[in-house]
PDB file of N, CA, C and O in Angstrom, chain B, residues numbered from 101:
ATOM      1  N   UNK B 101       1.212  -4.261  -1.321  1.00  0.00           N
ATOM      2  CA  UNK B 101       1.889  -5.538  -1.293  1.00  0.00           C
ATOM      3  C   UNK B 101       2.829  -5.660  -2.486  1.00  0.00           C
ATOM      4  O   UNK B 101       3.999  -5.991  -2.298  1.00  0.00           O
ATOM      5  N   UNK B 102       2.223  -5.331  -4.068  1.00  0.00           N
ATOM      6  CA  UNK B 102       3.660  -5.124  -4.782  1.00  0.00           C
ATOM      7  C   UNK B 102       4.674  -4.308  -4.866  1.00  0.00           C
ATOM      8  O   UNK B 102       5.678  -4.308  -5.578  1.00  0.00           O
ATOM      9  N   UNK B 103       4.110  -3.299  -3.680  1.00  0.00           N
ATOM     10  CA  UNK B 103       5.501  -2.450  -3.295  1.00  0.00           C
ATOM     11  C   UNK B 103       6.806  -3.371  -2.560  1.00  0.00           C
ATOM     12  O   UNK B 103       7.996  -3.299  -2.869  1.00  0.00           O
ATOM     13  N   UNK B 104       6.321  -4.051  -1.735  1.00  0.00           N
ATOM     14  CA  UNK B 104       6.951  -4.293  -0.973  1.00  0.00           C
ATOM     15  C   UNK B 104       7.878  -5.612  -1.913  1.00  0.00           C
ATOM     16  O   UNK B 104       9.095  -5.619  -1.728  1.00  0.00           O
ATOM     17  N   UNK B 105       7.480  -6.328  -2.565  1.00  0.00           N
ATOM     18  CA  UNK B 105       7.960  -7.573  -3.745  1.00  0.00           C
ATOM     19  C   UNK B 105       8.462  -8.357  -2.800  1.00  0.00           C
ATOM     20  O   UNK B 105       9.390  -7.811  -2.202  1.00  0.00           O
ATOM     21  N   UNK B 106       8.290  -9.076  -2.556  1.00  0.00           N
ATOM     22  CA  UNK B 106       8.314 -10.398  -2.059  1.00  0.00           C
ATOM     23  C   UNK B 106       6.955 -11.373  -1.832  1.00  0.00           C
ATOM     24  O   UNK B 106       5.750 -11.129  -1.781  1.00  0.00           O
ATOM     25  N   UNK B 107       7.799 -12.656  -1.716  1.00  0.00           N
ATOM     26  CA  UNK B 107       6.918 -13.834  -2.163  1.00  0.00           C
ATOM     27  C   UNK B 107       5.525 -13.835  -1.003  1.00  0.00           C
ATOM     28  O   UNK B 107       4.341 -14.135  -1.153  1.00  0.00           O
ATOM     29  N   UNK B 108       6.285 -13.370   0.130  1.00  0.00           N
ATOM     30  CA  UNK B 108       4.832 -13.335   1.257  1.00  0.00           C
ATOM     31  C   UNK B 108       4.858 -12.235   1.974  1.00  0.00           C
ATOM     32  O   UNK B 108       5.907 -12.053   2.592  1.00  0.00           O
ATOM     33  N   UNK B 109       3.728 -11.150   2.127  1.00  0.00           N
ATOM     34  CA  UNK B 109       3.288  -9.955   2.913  1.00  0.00           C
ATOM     35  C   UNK B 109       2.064 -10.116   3.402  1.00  0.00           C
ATOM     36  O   UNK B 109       0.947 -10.204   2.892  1.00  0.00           O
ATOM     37  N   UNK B 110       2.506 -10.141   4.552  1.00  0.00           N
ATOM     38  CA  UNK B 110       0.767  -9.888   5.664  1.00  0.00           C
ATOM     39  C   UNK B 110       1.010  -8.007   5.955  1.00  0.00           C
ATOM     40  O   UNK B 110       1.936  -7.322   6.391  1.00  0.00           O
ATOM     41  N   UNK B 111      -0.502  -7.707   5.391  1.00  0.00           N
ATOM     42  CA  UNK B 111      -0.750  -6.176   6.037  1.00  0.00           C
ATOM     43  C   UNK B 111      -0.995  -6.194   7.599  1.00  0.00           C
ATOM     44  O   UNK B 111      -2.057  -6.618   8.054  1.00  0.00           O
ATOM     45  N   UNK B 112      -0.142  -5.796   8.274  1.00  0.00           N
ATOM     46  CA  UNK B 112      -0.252  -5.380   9.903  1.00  0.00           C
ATOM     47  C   UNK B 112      -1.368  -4.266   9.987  1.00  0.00           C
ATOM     48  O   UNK B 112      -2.407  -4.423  10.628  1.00  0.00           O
ATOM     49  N   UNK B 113      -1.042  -3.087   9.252  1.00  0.00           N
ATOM     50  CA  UNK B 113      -1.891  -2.181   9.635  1.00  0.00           C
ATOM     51  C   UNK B 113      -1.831  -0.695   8.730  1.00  0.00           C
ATOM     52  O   UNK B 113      -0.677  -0.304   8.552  1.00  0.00           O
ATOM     53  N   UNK B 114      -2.859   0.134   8.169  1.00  0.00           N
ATOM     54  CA  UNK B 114      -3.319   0.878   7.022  1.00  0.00           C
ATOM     55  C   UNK B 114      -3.423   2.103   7.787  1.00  0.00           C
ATOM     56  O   UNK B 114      -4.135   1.915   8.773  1.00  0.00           O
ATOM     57  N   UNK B 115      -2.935   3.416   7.699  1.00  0.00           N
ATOM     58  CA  UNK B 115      -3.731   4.728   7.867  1.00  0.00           C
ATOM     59  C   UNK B 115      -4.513   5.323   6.460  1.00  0.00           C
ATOM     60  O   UNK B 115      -3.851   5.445   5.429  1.00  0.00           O
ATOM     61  N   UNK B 116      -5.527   5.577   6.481  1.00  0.00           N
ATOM     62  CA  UNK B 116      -5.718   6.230   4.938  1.00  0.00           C
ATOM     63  C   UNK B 116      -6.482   7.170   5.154  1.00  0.00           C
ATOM     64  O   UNK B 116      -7.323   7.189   6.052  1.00  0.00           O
ATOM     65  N   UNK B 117      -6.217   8.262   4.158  1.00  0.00           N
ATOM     66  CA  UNK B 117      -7.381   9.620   3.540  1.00  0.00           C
ATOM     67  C   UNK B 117      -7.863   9.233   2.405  1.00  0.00           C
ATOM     68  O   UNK B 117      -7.203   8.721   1.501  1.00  0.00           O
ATOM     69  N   UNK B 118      -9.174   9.482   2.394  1.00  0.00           N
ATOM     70  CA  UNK B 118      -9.759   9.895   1.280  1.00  0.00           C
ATOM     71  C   UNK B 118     -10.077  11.340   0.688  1.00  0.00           C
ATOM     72  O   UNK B 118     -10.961  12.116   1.054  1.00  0.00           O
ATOM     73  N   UNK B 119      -9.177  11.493  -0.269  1.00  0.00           N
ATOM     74  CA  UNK B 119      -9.520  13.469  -0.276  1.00  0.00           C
ATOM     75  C   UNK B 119     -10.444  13.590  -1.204  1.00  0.00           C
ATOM     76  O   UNK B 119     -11.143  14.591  -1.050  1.00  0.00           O
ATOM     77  N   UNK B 120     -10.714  12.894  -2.163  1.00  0.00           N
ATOM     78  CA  UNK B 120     -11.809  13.096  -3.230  1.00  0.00           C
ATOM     79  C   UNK B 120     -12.785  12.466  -3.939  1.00  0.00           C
ATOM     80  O   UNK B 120     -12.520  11.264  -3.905  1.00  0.00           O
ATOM     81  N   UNK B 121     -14.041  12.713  -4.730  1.00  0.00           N
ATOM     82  CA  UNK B 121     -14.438  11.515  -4.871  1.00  0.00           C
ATOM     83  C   UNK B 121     -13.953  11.354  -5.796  1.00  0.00           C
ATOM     84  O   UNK B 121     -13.042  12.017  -6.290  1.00  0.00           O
ATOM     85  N   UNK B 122     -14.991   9.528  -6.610  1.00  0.00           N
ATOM     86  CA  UNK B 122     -14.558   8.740  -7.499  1.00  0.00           C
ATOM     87  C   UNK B 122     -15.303   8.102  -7.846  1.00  0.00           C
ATOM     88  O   UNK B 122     -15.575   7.066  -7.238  1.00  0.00           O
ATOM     89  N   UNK B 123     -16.049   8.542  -9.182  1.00  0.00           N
ATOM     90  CA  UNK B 123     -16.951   7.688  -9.676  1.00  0.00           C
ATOM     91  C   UNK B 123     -16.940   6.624 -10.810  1.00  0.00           C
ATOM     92  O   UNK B 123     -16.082   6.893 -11.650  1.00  0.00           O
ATOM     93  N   UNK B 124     -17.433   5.831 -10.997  1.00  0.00           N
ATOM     94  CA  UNK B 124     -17.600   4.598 -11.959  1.00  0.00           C
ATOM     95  C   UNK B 124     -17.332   5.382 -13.321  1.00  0.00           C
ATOM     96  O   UNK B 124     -18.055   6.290 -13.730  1.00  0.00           O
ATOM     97  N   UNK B 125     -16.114   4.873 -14.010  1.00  0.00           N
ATOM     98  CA  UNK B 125     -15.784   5.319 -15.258  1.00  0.00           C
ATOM     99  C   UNK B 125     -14.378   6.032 -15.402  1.00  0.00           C
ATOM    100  O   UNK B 125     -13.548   5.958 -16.309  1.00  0.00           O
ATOM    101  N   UNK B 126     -14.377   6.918 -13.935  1.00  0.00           N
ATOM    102  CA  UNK B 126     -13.208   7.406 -13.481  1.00  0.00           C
ATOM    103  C   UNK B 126     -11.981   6.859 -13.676  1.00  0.00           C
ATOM    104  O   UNK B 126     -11.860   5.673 -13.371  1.00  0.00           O
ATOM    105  N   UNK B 127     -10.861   7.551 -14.195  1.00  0.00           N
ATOM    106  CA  UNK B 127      -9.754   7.031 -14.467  1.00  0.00           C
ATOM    107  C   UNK B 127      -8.744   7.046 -13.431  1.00  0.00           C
ATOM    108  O   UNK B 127      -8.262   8.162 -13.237  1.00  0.00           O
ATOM    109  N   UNK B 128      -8.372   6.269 -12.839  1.00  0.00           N
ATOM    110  CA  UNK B 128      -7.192   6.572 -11.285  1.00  0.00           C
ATOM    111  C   UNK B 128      -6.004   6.213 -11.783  1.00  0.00           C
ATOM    112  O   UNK B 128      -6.065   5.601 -12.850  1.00  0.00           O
ATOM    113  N   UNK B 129      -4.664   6.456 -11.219  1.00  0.00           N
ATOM    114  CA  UNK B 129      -3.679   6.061 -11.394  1.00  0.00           C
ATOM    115  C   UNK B 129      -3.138   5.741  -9.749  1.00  0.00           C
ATOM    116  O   UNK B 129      -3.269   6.649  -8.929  1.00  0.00           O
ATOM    117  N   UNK B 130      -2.487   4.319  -9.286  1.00  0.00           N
ATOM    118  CA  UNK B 130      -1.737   4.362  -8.233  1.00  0.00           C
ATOM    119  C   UNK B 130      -0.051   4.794  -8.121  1.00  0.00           C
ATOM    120  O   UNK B 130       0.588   4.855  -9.171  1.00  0.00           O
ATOM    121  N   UNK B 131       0.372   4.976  -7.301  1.00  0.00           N
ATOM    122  CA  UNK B 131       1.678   5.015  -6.930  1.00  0.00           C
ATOM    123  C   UNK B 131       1.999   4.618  -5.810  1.00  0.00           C
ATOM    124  O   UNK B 131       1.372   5.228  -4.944  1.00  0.00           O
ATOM    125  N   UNK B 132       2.953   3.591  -5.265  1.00  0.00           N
ATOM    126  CA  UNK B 132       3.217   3.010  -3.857  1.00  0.00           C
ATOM    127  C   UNK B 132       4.407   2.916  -4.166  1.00  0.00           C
ATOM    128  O   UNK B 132       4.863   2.489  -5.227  1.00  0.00           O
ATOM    129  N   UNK B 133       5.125   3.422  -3.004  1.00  0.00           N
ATOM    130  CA  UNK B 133       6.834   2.760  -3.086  1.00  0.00           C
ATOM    131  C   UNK B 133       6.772   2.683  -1.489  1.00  0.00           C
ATOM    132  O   UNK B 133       5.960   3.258  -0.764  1.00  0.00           O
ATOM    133  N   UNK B 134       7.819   1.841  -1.114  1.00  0.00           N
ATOM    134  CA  UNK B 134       8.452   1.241   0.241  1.00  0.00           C
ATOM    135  C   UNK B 134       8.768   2.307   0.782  1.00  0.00           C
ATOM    136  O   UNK B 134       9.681   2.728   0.072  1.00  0.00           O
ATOM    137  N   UNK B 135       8.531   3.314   1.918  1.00  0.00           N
ATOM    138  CA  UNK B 135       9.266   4.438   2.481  1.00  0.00           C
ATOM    139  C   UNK B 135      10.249   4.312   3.437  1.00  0.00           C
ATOM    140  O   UNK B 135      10.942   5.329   3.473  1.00  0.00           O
ATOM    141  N   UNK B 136      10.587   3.460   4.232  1.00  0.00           N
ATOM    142  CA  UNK B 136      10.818   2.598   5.099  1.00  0.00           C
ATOM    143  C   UNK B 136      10.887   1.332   5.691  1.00  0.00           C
ATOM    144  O   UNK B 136       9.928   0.725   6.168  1.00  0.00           O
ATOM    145  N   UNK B 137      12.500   0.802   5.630  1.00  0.00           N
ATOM    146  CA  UNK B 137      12.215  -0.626   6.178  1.00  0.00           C
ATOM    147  C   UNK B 137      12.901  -0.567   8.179  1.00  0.00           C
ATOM    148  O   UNK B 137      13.534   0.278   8.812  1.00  0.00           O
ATOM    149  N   UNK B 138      12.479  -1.573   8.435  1.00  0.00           N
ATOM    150  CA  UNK B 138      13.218  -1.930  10.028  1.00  0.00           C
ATOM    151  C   UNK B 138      13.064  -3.144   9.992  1.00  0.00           C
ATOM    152  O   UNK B 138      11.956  -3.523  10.369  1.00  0.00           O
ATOM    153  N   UNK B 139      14.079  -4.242   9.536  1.00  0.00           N
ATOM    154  CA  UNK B 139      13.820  -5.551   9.600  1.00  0.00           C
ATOM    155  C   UNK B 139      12.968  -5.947   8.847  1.00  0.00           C
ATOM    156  O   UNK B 139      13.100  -5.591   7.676  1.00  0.00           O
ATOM    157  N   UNK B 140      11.847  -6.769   9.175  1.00  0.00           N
ATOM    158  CA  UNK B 140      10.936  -7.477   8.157  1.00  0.00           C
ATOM    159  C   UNK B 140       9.688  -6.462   7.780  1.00  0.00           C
ATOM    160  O   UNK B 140       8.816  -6.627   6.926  1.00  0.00           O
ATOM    161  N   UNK B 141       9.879  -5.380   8.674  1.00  0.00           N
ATOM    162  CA  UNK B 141       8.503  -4.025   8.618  1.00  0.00           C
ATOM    163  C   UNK B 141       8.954  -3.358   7.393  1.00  0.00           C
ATOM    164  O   UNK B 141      10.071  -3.002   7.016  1.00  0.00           O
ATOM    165  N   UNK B 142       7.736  -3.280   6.851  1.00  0.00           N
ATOM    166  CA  UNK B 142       7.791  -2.173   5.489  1.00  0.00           C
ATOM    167  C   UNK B 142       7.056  -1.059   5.536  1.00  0.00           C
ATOM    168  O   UNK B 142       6.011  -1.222   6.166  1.00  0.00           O
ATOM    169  N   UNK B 143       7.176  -0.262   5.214  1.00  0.00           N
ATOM    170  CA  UNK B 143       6.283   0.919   5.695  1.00  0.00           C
ATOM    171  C   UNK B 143       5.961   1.515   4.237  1.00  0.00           C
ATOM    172  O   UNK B 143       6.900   2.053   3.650  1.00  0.00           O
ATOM    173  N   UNK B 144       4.954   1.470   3.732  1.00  0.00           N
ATOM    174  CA  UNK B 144       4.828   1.957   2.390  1.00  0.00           C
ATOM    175  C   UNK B 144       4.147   2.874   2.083  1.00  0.00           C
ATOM    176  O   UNK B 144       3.033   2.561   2.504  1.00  0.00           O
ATOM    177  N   UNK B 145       4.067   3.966   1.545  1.00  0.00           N
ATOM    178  CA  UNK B 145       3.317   5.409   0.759  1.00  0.00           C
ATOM    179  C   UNK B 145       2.706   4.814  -0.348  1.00  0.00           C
ATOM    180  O   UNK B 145       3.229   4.099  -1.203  1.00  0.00           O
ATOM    181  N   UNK B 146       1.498   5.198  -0.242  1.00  0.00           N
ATOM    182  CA  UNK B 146       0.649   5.079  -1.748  1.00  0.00           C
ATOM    183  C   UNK B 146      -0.185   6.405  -1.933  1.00  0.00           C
ATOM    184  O   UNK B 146      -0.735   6.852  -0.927  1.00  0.00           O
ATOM    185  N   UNK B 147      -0.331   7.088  -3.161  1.00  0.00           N
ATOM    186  CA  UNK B 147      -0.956   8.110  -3.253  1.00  0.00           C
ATOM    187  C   UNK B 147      -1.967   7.688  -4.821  1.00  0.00           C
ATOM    188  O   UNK B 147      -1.499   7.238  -5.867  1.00  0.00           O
ATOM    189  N   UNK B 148      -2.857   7.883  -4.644  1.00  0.00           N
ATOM    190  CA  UNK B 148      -4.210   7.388  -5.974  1.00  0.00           C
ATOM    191  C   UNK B 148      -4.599   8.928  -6.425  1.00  0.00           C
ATOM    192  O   UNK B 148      -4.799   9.851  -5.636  1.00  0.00           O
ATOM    193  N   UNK B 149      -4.652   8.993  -7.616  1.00  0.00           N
ATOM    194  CA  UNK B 149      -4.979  10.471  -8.441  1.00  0.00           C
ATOM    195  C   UNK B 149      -5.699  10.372  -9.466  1.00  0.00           C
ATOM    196  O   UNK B 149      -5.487   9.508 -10.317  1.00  0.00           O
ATOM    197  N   UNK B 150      -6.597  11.184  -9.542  1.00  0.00           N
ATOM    198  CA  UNK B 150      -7.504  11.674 -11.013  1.00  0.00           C
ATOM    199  C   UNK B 150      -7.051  12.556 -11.490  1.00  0.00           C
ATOM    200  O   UNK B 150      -6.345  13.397 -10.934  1.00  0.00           O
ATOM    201  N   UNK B 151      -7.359  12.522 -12.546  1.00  0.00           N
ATOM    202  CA  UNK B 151      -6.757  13.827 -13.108  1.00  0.00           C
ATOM    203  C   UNK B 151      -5.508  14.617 -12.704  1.00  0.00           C
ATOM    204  O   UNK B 151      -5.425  15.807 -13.007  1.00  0.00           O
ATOM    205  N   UNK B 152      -4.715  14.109 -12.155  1.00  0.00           N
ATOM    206  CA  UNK B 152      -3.802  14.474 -11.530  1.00  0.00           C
ATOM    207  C   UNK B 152      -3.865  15.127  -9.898  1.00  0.00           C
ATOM    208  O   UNK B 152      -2.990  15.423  -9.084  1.00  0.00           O
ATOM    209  N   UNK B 153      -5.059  15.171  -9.887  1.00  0.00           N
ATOM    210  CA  UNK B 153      -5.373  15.430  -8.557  1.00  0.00           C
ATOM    211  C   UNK B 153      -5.163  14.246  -7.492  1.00  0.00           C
ATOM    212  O   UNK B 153      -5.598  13.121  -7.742  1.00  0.00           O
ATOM    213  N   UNK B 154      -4.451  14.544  -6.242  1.00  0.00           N
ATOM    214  CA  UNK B 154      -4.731  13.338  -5.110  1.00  0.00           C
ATOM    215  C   UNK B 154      -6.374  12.967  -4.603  1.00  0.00           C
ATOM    216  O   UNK B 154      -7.056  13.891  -4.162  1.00  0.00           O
ATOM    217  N   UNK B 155      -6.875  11.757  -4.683  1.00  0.00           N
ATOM    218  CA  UNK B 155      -8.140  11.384  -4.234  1.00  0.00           C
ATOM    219  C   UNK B 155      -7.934  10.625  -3.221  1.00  0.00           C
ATOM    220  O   UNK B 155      -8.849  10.478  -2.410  1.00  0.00           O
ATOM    221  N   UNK B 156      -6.521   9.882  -3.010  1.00  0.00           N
ATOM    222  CA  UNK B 156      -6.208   9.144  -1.755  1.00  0.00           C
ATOM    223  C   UNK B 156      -4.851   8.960  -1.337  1.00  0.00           C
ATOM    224  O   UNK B 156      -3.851   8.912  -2.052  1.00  0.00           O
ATOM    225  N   UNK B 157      -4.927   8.876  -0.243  1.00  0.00           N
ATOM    226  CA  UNK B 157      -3.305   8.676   0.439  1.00  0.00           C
ATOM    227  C   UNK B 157      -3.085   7.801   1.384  1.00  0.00           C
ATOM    228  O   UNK B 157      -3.975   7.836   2.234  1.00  0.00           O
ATOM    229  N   UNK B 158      -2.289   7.052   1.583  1.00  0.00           N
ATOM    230  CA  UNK B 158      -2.127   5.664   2.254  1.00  0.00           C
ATOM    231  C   UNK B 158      -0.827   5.306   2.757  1.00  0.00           C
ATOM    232  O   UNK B 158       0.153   5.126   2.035  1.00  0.00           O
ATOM    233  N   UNK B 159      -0.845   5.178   4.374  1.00  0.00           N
ATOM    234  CA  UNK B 159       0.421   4.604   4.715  1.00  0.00           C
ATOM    235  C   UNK B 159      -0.047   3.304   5.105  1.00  0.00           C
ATOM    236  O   UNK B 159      -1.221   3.132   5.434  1.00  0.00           O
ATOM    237  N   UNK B 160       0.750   2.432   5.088  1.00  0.00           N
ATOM    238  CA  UNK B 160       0.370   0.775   5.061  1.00  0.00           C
ATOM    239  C   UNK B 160       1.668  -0.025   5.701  1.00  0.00           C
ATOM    240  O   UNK B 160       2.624   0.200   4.959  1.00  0.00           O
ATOM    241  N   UNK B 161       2.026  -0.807   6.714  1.00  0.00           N
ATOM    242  CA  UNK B 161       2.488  -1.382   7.683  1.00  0.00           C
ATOM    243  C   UNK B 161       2.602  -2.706   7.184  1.00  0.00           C
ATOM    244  O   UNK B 161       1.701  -3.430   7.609  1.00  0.00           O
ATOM    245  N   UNK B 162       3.680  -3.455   6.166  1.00  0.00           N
ATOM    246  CA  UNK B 162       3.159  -4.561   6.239  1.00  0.00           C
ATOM    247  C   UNK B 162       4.358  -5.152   6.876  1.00  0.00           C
ATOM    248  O   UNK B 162       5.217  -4.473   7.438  1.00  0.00           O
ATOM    249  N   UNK B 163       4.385  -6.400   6.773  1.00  0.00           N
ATOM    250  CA  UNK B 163       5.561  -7.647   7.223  1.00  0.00           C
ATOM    251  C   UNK B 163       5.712  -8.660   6.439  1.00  0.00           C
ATOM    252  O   UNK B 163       4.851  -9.260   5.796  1.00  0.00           O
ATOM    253  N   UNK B 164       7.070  -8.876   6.518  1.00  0.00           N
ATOM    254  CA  UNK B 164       7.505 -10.016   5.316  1.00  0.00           C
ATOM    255  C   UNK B 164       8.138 -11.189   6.634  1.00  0.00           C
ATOM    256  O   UNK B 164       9.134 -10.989   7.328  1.00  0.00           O
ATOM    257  N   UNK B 165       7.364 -12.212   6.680  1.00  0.00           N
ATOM    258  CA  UNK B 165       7.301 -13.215   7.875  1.00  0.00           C
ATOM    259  C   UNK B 165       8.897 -14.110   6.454  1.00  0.00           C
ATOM    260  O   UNK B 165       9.211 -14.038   5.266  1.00  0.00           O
ATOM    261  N   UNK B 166       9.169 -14.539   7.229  1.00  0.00           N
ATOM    262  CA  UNK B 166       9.936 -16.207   7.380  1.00  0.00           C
ATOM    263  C   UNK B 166       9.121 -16.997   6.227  1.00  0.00           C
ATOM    264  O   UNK B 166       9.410 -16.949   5.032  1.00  0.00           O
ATOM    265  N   UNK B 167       8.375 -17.511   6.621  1.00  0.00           N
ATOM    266  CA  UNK B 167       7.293 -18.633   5.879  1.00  0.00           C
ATOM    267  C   UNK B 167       5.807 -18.074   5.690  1.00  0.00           C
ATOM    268  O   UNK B 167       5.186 -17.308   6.426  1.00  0.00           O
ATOM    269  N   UNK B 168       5.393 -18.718   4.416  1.00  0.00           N
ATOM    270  CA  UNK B 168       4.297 -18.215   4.219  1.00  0.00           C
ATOM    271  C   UNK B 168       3.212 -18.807   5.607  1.00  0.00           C
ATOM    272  O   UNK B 168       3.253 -20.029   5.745  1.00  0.00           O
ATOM    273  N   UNK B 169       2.480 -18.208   6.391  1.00  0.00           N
ATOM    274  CA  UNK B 169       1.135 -18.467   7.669  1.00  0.00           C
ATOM    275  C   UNK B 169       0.409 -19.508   7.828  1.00  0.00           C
ATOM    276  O   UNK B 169      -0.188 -19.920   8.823  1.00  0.00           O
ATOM    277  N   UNK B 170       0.544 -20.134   6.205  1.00  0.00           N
ATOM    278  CA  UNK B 170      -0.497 -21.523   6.074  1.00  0.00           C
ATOM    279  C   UNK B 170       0.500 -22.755   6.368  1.00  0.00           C
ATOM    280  O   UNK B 170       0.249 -23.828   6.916  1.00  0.00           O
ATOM    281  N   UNK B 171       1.855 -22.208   5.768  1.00  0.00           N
ATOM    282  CA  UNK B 171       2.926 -23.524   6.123  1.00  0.00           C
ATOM    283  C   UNK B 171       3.500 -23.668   7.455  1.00  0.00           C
ATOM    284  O   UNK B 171       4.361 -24.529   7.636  1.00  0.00           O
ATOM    285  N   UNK B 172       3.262 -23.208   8.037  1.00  0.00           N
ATOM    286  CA  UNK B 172       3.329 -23.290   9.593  1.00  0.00           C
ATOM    287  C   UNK B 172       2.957 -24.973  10.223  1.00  0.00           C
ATOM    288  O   UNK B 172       2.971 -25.197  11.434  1.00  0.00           O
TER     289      UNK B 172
END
């Protein structure tokens, strides 16, 4: 969702891997950028790493509506 920066994002829909584990103490770093837009669809890449290793990977579907869902 702060990939995408704007004031309102509903997640439509997530594919994700988990490639590694991750335990309590563990240090992660994220990365997400926007890979793709079509209109109000965002299509975003996120990749999470230890040690420089990938532990997760994430494509994520969101939408940037008109109005925020509650002001309707």
């Amino acid at each position: 969702m702060l990939a995408v920066n704007a004031p309102t994002v509903v997640l439509a829909s997530a594919q994700t891997k988990f490639l590694g584990p991750v335990v309590v103490g563990d240090r992660v770093e994220a990365e997400a950028a926007v890979d793709r837009t079509d209109g109000r669809k965002r299509w975003v890449k996120v990749v999470v790493r230890r040690a420089g290793a990938p532990v997760f990977e994430g494509e994520f579907l969101a939408v940037v509506p008109d109005q925020h869902i509650l002001d309707r």
